[in-house]
Every structure is written in structure tokens, then in C-alpha cells.
ZAMARGU-4260 file (C-alpha; in steps of 0.2 Angstrom, whole numbers, plus 5000, padded with zeros to 4 digits):
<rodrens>
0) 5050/5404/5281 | 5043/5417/5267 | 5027/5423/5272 | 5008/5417/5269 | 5001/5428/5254
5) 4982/5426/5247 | 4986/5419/5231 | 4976/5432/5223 | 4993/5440/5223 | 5002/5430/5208
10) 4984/5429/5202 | 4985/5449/5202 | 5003/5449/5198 | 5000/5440/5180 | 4985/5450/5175
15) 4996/5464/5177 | 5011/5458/5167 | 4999/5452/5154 | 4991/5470/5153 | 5006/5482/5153
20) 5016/5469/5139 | 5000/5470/5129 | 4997/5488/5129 | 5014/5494/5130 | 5019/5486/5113
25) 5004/5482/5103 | 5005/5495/5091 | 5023/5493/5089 | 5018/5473/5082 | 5003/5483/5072
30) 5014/5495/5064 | 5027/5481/5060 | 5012/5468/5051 | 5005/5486/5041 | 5023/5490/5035
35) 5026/5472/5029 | 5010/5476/5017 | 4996/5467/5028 | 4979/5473/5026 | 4969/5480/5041
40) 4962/5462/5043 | 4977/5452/5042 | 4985/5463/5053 | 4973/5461/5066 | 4975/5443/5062
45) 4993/5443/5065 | 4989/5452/5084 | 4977/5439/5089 | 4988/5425/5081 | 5004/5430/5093
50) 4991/5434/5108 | 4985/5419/5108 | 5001/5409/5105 | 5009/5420/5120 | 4998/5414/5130
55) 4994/5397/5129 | 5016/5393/5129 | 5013/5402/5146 | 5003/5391/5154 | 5012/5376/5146
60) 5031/5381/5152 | 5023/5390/5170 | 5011/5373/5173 | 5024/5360/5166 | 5039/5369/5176
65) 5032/5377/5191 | 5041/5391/5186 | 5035/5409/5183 | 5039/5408/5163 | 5032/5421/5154
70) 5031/5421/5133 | 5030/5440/5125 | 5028/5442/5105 | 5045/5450/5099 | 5044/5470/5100
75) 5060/5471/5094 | 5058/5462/5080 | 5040/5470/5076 | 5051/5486/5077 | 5063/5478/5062
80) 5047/5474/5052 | 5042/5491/5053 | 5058/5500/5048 | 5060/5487/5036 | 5046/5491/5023
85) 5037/5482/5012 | 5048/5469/5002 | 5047/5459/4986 | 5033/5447/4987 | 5023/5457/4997
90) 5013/5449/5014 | 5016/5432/5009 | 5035/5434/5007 | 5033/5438/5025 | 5022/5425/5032
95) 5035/5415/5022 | 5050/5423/5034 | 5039/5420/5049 | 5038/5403/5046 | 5058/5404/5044
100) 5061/5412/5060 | 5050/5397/5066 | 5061/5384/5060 | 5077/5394/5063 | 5071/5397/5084
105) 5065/5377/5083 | 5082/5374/5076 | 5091/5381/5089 | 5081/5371/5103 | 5088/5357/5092
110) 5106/5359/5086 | 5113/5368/5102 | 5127/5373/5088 | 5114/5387/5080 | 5113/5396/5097
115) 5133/5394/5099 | 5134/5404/5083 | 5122/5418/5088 | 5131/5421/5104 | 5147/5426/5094
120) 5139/5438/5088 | 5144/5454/5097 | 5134/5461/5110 | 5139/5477/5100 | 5135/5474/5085
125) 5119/5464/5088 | 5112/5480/5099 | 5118/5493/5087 | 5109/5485/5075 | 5094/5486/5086
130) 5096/5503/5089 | 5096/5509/5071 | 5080/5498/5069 | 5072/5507/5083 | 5078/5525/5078
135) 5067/5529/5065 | 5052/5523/5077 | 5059/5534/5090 | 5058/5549/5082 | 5035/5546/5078
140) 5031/5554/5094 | 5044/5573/5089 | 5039/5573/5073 | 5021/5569/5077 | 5020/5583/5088
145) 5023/5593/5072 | 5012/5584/5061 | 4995/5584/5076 | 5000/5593/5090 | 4981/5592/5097
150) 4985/5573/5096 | 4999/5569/5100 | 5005/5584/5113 | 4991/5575/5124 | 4998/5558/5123
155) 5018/5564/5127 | 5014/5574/5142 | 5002/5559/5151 | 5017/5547/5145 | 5030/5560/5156
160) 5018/5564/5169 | 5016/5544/5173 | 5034/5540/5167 | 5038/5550/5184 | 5024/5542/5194
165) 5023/5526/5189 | 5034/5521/5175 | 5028/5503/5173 | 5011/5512/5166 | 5017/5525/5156
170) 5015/5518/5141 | 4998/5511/5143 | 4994/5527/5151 | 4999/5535/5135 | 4988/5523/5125
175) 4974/5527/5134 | 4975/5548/5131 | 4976/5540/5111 | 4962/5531/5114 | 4954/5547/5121
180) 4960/5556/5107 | 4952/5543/5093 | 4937/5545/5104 | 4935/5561/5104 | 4940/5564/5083
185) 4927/5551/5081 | 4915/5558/5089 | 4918/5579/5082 | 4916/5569/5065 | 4902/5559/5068
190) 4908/5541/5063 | 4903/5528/5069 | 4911/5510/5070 | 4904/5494/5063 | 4902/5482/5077
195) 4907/5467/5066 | 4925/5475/5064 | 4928/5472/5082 | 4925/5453/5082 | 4941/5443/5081
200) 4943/5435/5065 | 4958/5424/5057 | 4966/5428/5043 | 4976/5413/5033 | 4988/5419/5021
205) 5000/5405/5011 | 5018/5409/5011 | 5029/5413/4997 | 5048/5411/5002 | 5061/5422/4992
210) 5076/5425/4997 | 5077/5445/5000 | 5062/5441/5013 | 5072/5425/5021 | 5090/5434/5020
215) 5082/5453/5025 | 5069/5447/5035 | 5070/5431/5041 | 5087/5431/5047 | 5087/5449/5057
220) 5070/5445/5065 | 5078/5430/5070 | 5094/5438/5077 | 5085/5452/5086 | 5073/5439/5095
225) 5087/5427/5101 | 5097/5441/5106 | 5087/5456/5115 | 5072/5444/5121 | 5077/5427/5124
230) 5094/5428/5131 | 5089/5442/5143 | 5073/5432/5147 | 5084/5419/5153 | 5096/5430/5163
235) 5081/5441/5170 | 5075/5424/5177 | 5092/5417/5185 | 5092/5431/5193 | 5078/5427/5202
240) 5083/5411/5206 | 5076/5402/5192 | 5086/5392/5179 | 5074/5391/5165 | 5075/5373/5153
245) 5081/5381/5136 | 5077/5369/5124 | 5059/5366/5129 | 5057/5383/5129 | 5063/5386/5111
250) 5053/5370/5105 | 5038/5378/5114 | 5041/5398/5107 | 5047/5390/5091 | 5033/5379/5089
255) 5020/5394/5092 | 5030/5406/5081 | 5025/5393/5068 | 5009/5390/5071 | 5005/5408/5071
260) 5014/5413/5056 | 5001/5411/5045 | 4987/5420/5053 | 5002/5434/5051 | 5011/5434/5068
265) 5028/5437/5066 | 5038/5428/5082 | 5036/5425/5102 | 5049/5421/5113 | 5052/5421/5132
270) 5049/5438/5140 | 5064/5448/5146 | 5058/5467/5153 | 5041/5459/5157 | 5047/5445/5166
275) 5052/5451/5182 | 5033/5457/5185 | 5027/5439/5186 | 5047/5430/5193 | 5050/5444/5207
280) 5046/5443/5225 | 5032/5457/5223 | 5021/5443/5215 | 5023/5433/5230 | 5034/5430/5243
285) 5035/5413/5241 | 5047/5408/5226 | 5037/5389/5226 | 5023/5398/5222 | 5025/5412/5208
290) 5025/5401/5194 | 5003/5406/5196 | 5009/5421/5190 | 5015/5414/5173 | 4998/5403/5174
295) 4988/5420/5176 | 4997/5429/5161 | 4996/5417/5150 | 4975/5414/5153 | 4976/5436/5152
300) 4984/5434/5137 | 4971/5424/5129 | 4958/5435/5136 | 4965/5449/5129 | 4966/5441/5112
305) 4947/5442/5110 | 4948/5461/5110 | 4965/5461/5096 | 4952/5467/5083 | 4946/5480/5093
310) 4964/5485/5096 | 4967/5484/5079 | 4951/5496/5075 | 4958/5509/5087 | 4975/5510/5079
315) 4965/5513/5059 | 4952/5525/5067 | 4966/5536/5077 | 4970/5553/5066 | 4988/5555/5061
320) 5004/5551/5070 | 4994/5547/5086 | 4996/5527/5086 | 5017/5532/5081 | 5018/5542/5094
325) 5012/5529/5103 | 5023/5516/5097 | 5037/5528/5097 | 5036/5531/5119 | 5034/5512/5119
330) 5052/5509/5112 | 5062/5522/5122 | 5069/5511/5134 | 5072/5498/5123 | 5083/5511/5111
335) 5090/5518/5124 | 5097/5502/5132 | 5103/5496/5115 | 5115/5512/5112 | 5121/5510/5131
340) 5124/5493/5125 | 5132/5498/5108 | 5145/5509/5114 | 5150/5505/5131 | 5166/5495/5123
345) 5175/5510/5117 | 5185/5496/5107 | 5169/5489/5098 | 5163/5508/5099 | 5167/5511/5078
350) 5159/5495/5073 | 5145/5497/5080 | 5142/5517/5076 | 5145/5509/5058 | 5132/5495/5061
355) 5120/5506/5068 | 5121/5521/5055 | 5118/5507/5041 | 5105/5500/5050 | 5096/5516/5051
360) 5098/5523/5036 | 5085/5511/5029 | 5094/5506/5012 | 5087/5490/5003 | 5102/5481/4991
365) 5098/5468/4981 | 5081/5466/4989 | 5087/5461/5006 | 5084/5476/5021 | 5095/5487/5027
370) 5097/5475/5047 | 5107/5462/5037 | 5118/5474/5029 | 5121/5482/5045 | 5127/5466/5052
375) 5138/5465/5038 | 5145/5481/5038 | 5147/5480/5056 | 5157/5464/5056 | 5167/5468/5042
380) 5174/5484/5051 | 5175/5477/5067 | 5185/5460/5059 | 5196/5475/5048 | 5201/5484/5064
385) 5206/5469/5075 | 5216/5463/5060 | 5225/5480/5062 | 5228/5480/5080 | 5237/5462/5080
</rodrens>
């Protein structure tokens, strides 16, 4: 028999997850939304809209299932928003792909089929791709030490020292010495901050399709999210014993990407690194019982999102390259499993270096980003070389 816990523990266990997934990525989603040319506002917009969306499919899929599901907005594919750049049509051509991605992750729930296709995408391939999105993100905290050292020096050495001692935290940890940082500029300046900035407000913006937003960013957001959040999420979870339902958890992700999209956020899904903080035996002993855990981040989700404006207002007040520093220590890991995943193969090694120097070289053809060309390029090698070797 597992032992008796208080069950403050799945309780705790949530708020935690809740409070390192937000912090440790919020302003890699911020610096995606800015980059696809939303305004301060509609940015902070599209933070509270994936907050909120997180957290209420938490509870839905934890309650319904008695499962410790956990949803998490896309931090990959905020990454790929961010590298990608402003596109033709501006904010609205990418509340118009976010609505795509929508129907496309609602589609798969649907038409088993779609998900069939995505999974023969190469491994490889899909993570190169990642890892040229992530690259240029990457390199904001060395750079940035350049560009502020007084800023950003400060933020690196508390995101080692805790990357030692704790690594769960060092990211968060890392956000706070910004914070401190921003706090300190802001007072040496003497500015002061308008308390109505700091209120929560939504932001609806009416979307414009075009087909370099749906093919450049639609599809690749789409791809990154099934790929390096989803299908993880649900090996993270079998391998705590839990087999999570997929298509009602596409129909619930996909219907909250959808409802979100046009207060500007950009995708959820089903968590994957995050997960094992609620689904492990830390957050109780008792499997039966850890689905509280999914319970208790999706209501510190929604808690959370009250303060998204404030957020938002820290990342706009911080002096230069603090808040890409940030962003940048945040997607380490995630880079640096994507190359080990890239080039473990030493078969699908070319393809993919191929896939991953397109995708970082940031090129923009015909209007459509540089992630779908990757793909391209990287399939088209990789279908050449085979050809060869039969």
C-alpha cells in the first residue's frame, strides 16, 4: 500500500508546476506575440488569453480524467514566432494562423489520418528544424552580455549558480535578478509605472488569412507543437503509468488554441518537461490521487493570469537585452535536446544539418518563413540521399 500524504502535497505540487512553466517561458511567448507585430497591449493579451486557456483545459482533462494532465502554451512554437519576424499582413495575418493551428490540432483529434502524417515526419528533421528556430534565441543571453553587461551579467551568473543548486528554478531564479534589474533602472531614472497598465485587459483582433502566414506560420507552429510538446507530453505521462485519452485532449488543447487566438494567443497543448512535476511520485505517493495536482495548476494557472499585464509591463520597462537574456537561458535545454535529437542518427545526420542551417538562417521566400523551407530542404536531401543509397 503507498503511503498516506496531506493532500497539500499535489495541492503544493501543482502550484509549483504552474509557477516554474509560467516563469520559465513567459517571455519567450512575449517575444514571439512582439515579433509577429503585436503591440504592447495585444501582446499582454495574447499572455492572459493562453494563461487562462492553460488553465481552465487542466482542470477539465485532470477533473474528467482523474489524471494528473497538465496543458502548457507552446514554447517551442512562441520560439518559431519570434525567429520568424513580422510577416505580410501584420498581427492579424497571425491571429489568422493561430486560428489555423486551431483547426489543424482540432483536426487531428478528428481525422486520426492528420496525426499519422506528422508522425512520418522524422524525428530528425522535425528537431533540426526546432533547433535552428531556437538558435538565434539562444545566442540573446552572449550577445546581451555585450550589449548591458550591468544587466545581463547579473541574470547569467544567478541562472548558473541555481542551474547547479536547483535546476528546476534557474530560470525563474533568473527572471527574478531581471526583475531586480528593471527595478532598480526604474528607480536610478526615476519612472514611475501607471497602475492601470498592470490590470489585465483583453485585446480582440479579427484575423486576416494569407497564405505566407498559414503556409510559414501556421503549418510550422503546428508541427513544432505536435511534435516537441504533445507527443512527449504523452510519453512523459505513460511513463508514469498513465495513458493519457488523445483525442479529447486534442479537441480540448485544440478548442482552447481557438478560442484564445484572437485575444492573440498563439497555441496550448499538453505539457511535456512540466509534466512530470504534477504526474510523478514527488507530488504524492499515491498514483489514484495525483490528478489534484493537474487540478491545482490549472486554478494557478488562472491565478496567475490576473497578473499577465503586470508580466507584460516588466518585460517593456526592462533596459536592453535583459528580458532576451532571459528568454534565451529559458530555451537552453530545449535547444540542446533538439540537436541531440538532430544528429544522433549519423544516417539522417546531413538532412538534418541541412534543415537546421536553413531554418536558422532566417531567409523568407515568397513570403512564407524560413521553418517551412527548412522542412523542405530537409526532406528533399534526406529523400535524395536514400534514393542514392538503394
Amino acid at each position: 500500500m503507498p503511503e498516506t500524504a496531506p493532500l497539500s502535497r499535489p495541492i503544493l505540487a501543482g502550484v509549483v508546476t504552474a509557477l516554474v512553466g509560467f516563469t520559465s517561458s513567459f517571455a519567450v511567448v512575449l517575444a514571439g506575440l512582439d515579433a509577429m507585430g503585436a503591440t504592447a497591449a495585444q501582446a499582454a493579451s495574447g499572455l492572459l488569453a493562453v494563461t487562462v486557456t492553460m488553465g481552465i483545459a487542466c482542470v477539465v482533462l485532470a477533473w474528467r480524467y482523474r489524471m494528473p494532465i497538465t496543458v502548457a502554451w507552446s514554447t517551442p512554437g512562441a520560439a518559431l514566432l519570434a525567429s520568424t519576424g513580422a510577416i505580410e499582413g501584420g498581427w492579424p495575418a497571425a491571429v489568422g494562423a493561430f486560428l489555423v493551428t486551431a483547426a489543424l490540432i482540432l483536426l487531428t483529434a478528428l481525422w486520426p489520418a492528420l496525426g499519422a502524417l506528422i508522425a512520418r515526419i522524422p524525428p530528425s528533421i522535425a528537431q533540426a528544424m526546432l533547433a535552428g528556430v531556437l538558435l538565434p534565441l539562444c545566442l540573446a543571453p552572449i550577445t546581451g552580455v555585450v550589449a548591458n553587461p550591468w544587466g545581463v551579467v547579473p541574470v547569467v551568473l544567478t541562472w548558473l549558480v541555481f542551474a547547479r543548486l536547483a535546476p528546476r528554478w534557474a530560470v525563474p531564479f533568473a527572471f527574478l535578478a531581471a526583475a531586480a534589474v528593471v527595478a532598480v533602472t526604474l528607480v536610478a531614472e526615476g519612472d514611475a509605472v501607471d497602475p492601470a497598465v498592470l490590470l489585465p485587459r483583453v485585446e480582440l483582433t479579427a484575423p486576416v488569412f494569407t497564405v505566407g502566414a498559414l503556409v510559414g506560420v501556421a503549418l510550422p507552429l503546428f508541427i513544432v507543437t505536435m511534435a516537441s510538446q504533445n507527443v512527449p507530453g504523452i510519453a512523459i505521462m505513460r511513463s508514469f503509468g498513465y495513458e493519457v485519452p488523445w483525442r479529447p485532449a486534442m479537441l480540448v488543447t485544440g478548442l482552447g488554441t481557438a478560442l484564445g487566438a484572437t485575444a492573440g494567443g498563439h497555441a496550448i497543448n499538453l505539457a511535456a518537461i512540466s509534466a512530470a512535476l504534477a504526474a510523478s511520485p514527488d507530488a504524492d505517493p499515491d498514483a489514484r490521487r495525483r490528478w489534484v495536482a493537474g487540478v491545482s495548476t490549472g486554478v494557478s494557472y488562472l491565478v496567475l493570469g490576473g497578473f499577465s499585464a503586470a508580466f507584460a509591463t516588466l518585460v517593456v520597462l526592462a533596459p536592453q537585452a535583459v528580458i532576451p537574456a532571459v528568454a534565451g537561458l529559458a530555451l537552453f535545454a530545449a535547444f540542446g535536446s533538439a540537436v541531440q535529437q538532430a544528429i544522433g542518427d549519423p544516417g539522417e545526420r546531413l538532412p538534418a544539418v541541412v534543415t537546421f542551417l536553413v531554418a536558422a538562417s532566417g531567409i523568407a521566400v515568397l513570403g512564407v518563413s524560413a521553418a517551412f523551407w527548412a522542412l523542405v530542404a530537409g526532406l528533399l536531401v534526406r529523400t535524395v540521399l536514400h534514393a542514392f543509397h538503394r
